[in-house]
C-alpha atoms as one frame of an Amber mdcrd trajectory, in Angstrom:
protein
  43.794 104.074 124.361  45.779 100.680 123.668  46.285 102.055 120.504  47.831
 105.106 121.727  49.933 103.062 124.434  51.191 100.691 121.346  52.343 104.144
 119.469  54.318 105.235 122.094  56.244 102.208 123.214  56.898 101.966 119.551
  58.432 105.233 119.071  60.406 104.390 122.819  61.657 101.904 121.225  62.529
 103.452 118.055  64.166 106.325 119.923  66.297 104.091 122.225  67.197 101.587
 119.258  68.687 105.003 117.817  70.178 106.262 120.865  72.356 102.811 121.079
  73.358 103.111 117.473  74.171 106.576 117.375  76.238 106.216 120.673  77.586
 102.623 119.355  77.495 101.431 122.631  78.342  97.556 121.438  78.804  94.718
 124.008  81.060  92.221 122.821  78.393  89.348 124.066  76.453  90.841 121.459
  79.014  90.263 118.258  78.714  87.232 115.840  81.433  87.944 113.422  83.628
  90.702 112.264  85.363  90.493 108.811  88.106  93.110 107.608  89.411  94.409
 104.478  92.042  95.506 103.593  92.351  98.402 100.360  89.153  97.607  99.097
  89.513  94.369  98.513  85.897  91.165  98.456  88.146  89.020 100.541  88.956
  89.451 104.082  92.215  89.567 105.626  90.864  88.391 108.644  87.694  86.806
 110.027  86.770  87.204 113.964  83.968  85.013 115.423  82.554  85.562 118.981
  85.340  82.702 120.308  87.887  85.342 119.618  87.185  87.495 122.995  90.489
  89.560 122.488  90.253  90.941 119.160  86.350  91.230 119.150  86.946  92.882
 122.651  89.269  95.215 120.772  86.553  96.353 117.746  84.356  96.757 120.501
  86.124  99.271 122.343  87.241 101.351 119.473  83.809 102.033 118.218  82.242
 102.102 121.479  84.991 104.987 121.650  84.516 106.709 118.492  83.924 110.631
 118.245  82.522 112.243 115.545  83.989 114.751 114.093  84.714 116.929 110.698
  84.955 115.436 107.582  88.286 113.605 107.368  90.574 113.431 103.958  92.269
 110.364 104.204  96.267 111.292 103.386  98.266 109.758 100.569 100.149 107.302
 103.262  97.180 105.953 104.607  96.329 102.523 105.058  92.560 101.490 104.680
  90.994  99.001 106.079  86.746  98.127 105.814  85.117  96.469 108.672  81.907
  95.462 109.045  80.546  94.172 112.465  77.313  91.321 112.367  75.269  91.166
 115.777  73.461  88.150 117.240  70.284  90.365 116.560  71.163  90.704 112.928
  72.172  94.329 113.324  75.354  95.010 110.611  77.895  97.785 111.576  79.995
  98.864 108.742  82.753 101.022 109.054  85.870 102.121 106.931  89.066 102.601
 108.883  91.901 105.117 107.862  95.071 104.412 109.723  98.485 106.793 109.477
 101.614 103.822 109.542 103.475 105.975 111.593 101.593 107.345 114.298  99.029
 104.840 113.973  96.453 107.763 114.758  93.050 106.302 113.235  89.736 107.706
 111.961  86.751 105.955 110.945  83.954 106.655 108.826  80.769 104.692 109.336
  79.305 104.021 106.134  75.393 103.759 106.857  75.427 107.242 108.274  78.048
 108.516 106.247  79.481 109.996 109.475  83.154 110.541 110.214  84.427 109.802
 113.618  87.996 109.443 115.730  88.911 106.622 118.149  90.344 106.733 121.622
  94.046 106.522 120.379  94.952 103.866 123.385  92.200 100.799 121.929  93.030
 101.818 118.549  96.383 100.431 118.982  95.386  97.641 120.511  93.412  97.173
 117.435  95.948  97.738 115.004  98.312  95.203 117.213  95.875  92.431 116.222
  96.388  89.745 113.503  94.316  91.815 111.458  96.420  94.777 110.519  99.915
  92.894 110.163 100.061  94.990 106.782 101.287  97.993 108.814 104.427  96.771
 109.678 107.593  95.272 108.389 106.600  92.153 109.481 109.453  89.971 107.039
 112.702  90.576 105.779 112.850  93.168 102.647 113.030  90.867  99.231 116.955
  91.035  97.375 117.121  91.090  93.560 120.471  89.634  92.252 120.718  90.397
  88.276 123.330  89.035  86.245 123.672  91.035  82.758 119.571  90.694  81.362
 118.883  87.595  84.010 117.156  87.347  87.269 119.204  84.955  89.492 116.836
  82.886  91.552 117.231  83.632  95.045 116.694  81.788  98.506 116.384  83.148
 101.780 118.186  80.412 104.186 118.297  82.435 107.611 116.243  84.945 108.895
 115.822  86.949 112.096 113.820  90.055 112.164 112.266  92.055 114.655 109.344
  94.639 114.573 107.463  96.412 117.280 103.297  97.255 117.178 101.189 100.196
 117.830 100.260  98.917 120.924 104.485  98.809 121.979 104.602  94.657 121.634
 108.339  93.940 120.508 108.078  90.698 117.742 110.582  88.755 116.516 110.298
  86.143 113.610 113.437  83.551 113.216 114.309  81.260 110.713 116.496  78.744
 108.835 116.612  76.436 105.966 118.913  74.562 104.138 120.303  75.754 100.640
 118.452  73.807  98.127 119.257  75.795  94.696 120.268  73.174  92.365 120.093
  75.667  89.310 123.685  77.088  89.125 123.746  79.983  86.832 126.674  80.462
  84.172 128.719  83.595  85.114 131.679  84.974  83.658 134.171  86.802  85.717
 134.604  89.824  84.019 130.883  90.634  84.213 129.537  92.132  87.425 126.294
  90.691  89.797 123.686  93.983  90.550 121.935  94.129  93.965 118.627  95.847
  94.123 117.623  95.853  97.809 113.592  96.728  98.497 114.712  98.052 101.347
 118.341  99.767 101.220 120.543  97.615 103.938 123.054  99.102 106.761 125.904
  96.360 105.841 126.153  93.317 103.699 128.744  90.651 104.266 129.296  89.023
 100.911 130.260  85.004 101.645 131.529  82.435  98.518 131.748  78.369  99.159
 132.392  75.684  97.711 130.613  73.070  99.312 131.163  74.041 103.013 134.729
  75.110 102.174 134.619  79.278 102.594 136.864  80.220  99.336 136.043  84.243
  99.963 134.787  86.627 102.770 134.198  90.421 102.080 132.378  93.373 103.109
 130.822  94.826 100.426 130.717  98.689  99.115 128.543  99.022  96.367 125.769
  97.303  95.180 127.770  95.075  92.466 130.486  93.077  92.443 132.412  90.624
  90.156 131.813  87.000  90.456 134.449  84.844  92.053 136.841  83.547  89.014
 136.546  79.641  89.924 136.452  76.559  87.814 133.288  74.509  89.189 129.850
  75.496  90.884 130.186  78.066  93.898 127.097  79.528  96.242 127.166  82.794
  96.964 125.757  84.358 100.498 124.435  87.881 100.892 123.903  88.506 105.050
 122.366  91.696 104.737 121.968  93.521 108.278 119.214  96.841 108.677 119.825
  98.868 112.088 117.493 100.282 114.160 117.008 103.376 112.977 114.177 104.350
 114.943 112.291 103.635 118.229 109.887 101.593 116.380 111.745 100.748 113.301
 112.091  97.194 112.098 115.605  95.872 111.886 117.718  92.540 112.072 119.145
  90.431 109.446 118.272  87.962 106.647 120.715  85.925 104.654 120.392  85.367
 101.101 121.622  82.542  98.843 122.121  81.704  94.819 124.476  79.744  92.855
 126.565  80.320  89.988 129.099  78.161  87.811 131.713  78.870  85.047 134.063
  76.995  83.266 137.489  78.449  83.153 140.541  77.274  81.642 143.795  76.452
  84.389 146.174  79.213  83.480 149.493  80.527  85.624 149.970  84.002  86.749
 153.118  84.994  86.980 153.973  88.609  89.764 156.594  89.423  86.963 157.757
  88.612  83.495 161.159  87.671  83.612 163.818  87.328  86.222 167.549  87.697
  86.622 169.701  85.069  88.218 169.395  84.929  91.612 165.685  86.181  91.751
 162.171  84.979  92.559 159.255  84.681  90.239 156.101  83.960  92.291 153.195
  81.676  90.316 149.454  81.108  91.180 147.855  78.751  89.311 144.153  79.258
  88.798 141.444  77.550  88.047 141.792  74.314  89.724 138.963  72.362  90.074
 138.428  70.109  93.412 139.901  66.572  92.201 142.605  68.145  90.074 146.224
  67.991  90.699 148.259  70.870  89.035 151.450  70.131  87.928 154.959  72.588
  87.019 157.391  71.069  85.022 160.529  73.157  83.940 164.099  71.847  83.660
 166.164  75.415  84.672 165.397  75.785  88.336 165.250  73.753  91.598 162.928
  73.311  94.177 160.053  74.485  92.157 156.897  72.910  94.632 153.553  73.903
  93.933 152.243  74.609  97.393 148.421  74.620  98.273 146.535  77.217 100.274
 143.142  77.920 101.491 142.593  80.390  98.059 144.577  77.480  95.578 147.747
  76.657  94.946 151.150  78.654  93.814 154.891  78.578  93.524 157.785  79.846
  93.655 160.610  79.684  90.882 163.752  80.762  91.999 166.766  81.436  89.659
 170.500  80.748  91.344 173.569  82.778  90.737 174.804  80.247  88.118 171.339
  80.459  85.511 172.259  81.314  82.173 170.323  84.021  80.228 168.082  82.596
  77.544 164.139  82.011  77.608 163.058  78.583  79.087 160.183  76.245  78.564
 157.607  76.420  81.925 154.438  73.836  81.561 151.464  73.554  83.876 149.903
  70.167  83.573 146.349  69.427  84.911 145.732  65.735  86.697 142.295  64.512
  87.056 141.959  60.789  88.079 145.363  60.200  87.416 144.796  61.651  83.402
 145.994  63.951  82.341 143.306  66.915  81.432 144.959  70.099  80.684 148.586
  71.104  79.459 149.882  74.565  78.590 153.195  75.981  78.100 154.583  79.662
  79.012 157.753  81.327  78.136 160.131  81.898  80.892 163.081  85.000  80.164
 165.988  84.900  82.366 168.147  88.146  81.812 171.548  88.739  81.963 173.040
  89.965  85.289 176.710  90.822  85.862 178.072  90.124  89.542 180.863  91.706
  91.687 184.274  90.169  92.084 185.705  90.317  95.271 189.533  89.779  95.970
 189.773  88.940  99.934 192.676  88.149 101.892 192.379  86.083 105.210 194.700
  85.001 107.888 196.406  81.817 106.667 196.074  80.310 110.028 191.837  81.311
 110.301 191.759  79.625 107.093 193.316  76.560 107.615 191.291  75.824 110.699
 188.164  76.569 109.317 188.076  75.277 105.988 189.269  71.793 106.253 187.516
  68.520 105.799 186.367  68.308 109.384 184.897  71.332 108.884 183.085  70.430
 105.635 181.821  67.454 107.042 180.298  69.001 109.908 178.585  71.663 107.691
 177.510  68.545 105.386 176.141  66.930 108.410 173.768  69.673 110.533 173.660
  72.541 107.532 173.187  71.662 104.293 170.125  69.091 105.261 168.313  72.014
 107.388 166.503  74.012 104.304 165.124  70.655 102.610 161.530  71.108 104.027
 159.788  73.619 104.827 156.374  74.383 107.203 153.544  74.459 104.821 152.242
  77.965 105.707 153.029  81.508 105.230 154.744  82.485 108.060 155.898  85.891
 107.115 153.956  88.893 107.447 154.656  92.029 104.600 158.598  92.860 103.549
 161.593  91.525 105.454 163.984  94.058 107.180 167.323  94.339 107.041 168.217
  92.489 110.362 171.038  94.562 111.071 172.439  98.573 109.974 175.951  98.735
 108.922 177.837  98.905 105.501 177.559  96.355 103.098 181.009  95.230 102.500
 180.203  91.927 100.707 177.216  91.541  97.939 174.916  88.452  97.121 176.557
  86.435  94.507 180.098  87.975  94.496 182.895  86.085  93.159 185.072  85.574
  95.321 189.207  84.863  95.084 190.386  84.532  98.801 194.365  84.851  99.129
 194.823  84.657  95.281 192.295  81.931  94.524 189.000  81.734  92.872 186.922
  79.987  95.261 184.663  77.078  94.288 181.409  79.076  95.463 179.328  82.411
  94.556 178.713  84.385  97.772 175.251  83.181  98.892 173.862  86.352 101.316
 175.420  89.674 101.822 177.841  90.714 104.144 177.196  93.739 106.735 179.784
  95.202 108.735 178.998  96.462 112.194 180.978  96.324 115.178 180.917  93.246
 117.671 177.648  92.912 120.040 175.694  94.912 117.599 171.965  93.584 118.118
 170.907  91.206 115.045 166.924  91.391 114.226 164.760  88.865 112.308 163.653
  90.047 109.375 160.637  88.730 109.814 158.502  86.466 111.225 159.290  82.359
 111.238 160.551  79.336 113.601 164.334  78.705 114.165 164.884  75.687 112.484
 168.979  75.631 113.417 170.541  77.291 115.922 174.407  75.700 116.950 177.863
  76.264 116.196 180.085  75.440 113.163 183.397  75.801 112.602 182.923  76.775
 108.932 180.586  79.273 109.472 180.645  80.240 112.943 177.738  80.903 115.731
 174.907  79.914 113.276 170.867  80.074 113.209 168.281  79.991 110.182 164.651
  80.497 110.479 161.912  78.751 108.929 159.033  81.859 106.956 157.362  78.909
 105.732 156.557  77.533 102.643 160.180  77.210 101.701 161.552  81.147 102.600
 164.709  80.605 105.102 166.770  83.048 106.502 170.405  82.574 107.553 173.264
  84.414 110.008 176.524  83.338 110.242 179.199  84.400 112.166 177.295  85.789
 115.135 179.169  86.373 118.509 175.964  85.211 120.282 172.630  83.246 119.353
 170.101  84.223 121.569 167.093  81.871 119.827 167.224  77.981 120.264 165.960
  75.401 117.305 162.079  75.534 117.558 161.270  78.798 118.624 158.776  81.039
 117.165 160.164  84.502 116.333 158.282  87.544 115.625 159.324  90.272 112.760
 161.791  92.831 115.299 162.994  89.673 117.706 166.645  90.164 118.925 167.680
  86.879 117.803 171.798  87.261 118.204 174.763  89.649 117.705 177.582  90.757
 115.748 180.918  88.929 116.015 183.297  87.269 113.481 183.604  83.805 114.421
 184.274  80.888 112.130 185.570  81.333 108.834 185.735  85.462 108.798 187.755
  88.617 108.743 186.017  90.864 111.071 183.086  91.482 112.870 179.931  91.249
 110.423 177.116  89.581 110.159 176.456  87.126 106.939 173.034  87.067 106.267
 171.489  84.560 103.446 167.786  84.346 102.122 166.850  81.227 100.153 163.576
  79.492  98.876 164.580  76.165 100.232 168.270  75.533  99.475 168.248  78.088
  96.056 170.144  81.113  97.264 168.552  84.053  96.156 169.215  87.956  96.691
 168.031  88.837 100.058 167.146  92.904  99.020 164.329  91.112  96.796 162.543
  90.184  99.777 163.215  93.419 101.500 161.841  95.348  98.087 159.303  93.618
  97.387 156.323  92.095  99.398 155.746  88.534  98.160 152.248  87.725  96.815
 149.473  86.948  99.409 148.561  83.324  98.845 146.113  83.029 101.819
């Protein structure tokens, strides 16, 4: 009989030991350790013990939840994961997860019975939001190749912000930033282009050059290549690469992405045009200046040649009077470093031949004797001739000049001129434009009013400061309406029409100049100077 009752409490117990497995009714009390896998992998990704309530309170409830079900065929996206699960009473659960990245929909298959099941979808992703199964997502930024002809550039990631969501609808965000600490610069060349391979295609990238903390370039970038920065010294280069939201879940943010390059590049001058005529404007950038050098022009046929420094390097502006003689001149660029001197170069400079106008004028002897006399010169002397010495060192002038006011040209720029009979002891500076008394004069452009009075030489009388040696000048206005000082915009009514001073009608005499060199003012409203910044 006792060995009867011993039988069946044996098989009870055998029959509810099964019944608990087979319905994997686990209490969390009851785990020891879980360890996961991930792809097949000896080593696990992650190790629970029973101190870690929420993720072994997780497990529990997706196999507690499991439902068997057909045979499942694990797709070609799937992530795999094993598990196994140790109990305090040395039971061993051990399971291989399939998970789908997008839906996060997960079966299991539970390798002792070689049974397949499916798990309440709800716990699953609370079980794929755990520490565990990071390998879903796009948990850090996408890695950046930069390749330079058959070279890898090294490249460092100095600022970071991305932003991912998990199964279970948790929004995470990981943020970062470091300091640039590439000392390797890389020699480029720039007539050889830098290839971006992106692991993960980007919505926008904002290409940024320095040198040192000095921005030298900013641009928005098109393709995936572009031509390193022509620059004589060491520069770092800044990807910020930016991914959108494309879906609910999607990750997205931005990462920035540094590497350095160097060359070594001879100073040379650019010139906009070959050769010039007189009264004409060749603008020169000078390249390749390194920080500590001082570029130098020296030429002996034109004045007021100033190399002028910018944000993107330095330039200038050689301007040819009425009076330069044809012939090709001498133009040197010499290189300072530490007071030595590192680098010299000559170029050729042509001047070709230009014929002027003459112009025979006849003016009322009493106009002219009471405005061209010695108190007359003497007051142009004093306030006039000193105004265009210096200029504003910056471009004030935005795109072509306009012609500040319509009417017929009835004098051109360097004219000779013979006024009752007599060849006069000046070229004609500007051009003169007929147009009847109170007619509205414009500026041409952009600038400050650096003069703005009467003279008796010249009449009602304002120039404007463009910057960076460009004036502009009116004579003979009826009315100024600008005062010395004043910013004016491109447009600005600045005077009118009239004919006072030393003239014989109503017209306006307007002069352009590149500090006190006179030059033809339909240069600057045909052609649209070179950008220096």
């Amino acid at each position: 009989m006792k060995k009867l009752i011993s039988i069946i409490l044996l098989v009870s117990l055998a029959m509810g030991a099964y019944a608990w497995y087979d319905g994997k009714t686990i209490k969390s009390k009851d785990v020891l350790q879980i360890n996961i896998y991930e792809n097949g992998s000896d080593t696990p990704v992650m190790n629970y013990y029973n101190q870690d309530i929420a993720p072994i309170e997780a497990v529990v409830n997706v196999v507690n939840s499991m439902k068997e079900t057909e045979t499942y065929v694990p797709e070609s996206s799937d992530k795999e994961f094993d598990m196994d699960i140790h109990t305090v009473n040395g039971k061993l659960y051990d399971f291989t997860l399939f998970v789908d990245p997008l839906t996060y929909e997960t079966a299991l298959y539970d390798r002792s019975s070689k049974k397949h099941y499916t798990a309440d979808s709800d716990y699953a992703r609370i079980l794929l939001s755990t520490d565990a199964f990071m390998s879903l997502y796009e948990n850090d930024t996408p890695k950046v190749q930069v390749t330079y002809s058959t070279m890898t550039l090294p490249v460092q990631t100095t600022a970071w912000r991305w932003s991912y969501t998990l199964a279970d609808g948790t929004q995470k965000d990981r943020e970062t930033q470091t300091a640039f600490s590439q000392d390797e610069a890389r020699p480029l060349s720039p007539d050889y282009p830098l290839s971006l391979f992106f692991e993960k295609e980007p919505q926008s990238v904002l290409l940024r050059i320095y040198d040192g903390e000095t921005l030298v370039k900013e641009e928005q970038l098109s393709t995936d290549a572009f031509l390193p920065y022509p620059y004589n010294g060491t520069l770092r280069y800044e990807l910020t690469c930016t991914w959108a939201q494309a879906e609910t879940n999607s990750a997205h943010n931005y990462a920035t992405y540094a590497f350095s390059g160097k060359m070594h590049l001879e100073p040379e001058l650019v010139f906009d045009k070959t050769s010039a005529t007189a009264g004409d404007l060749i603008v020169i950038q000078i390249k390749n200046i390194m920080t500590g050098q001082t570029p130098i022009l020296k030429q002996s046929f034109a004045d007021n040649l100033v190399v002028e420094k910018t944000d993107d390097g330095y330039f200038g502006i050689l301007a040819t009077d009425y009076w330069a003689e044809p012939g090709t001149y001498d133009l040197t660029l010499e290189v300072k470093d530490a007071g030595q001197t590192a680098f010299s170069k000559t170029y050729p400079v042509v001047i070709d031949y230009k014929d002027f106008n003459k112009q025979y004028l006849t003016v009322d002897k009493t106009v002219e004797a009471s405005t061209r006399n010695d108190a007359a010169y003497s007051e142009y002397a004093k306030y006039f001739t000193p105004v265009r010495d210096a200029s504003i060192k910056e471009k004030l002038w935005d795109g072509k000049f306009i012609q500040p006011v319509e009417g017929r040209i009835s004098t051109e720029f360097g004219e000779m001129r013979y006024v009752n009979g007599s060849l006069t002891s000046y070229r004609h500076s500007g051009i003169d434009i007929a147009a009847p008394t109170g007619s509205e004069i414009k500026a041409p452009n952009s600038g400050v009013v650096k003069l703005s009075m009467p003279l008796i030489l010249t009449g009602e009388t304002t120039v404007i400061d463009h910057g960076y040696g460009i004036f502009s000048v009116y004579f003979h206005q009826n009315e100024r309406f600008v005062s010395e000082g004043q910013t004016v915009a491109k447009g600005d009514v600045i005077g009118t029409v009239g004919t006072t001073g030393f003239s014989t009608g109503p017209h306006l005499h307007w002069t352009m100049s590149y500090y006190d060199t006179n030059v033809s003012p339909w240069l600057f409203i045909e052609r649209n100077l070179a950008d220096f910044e």
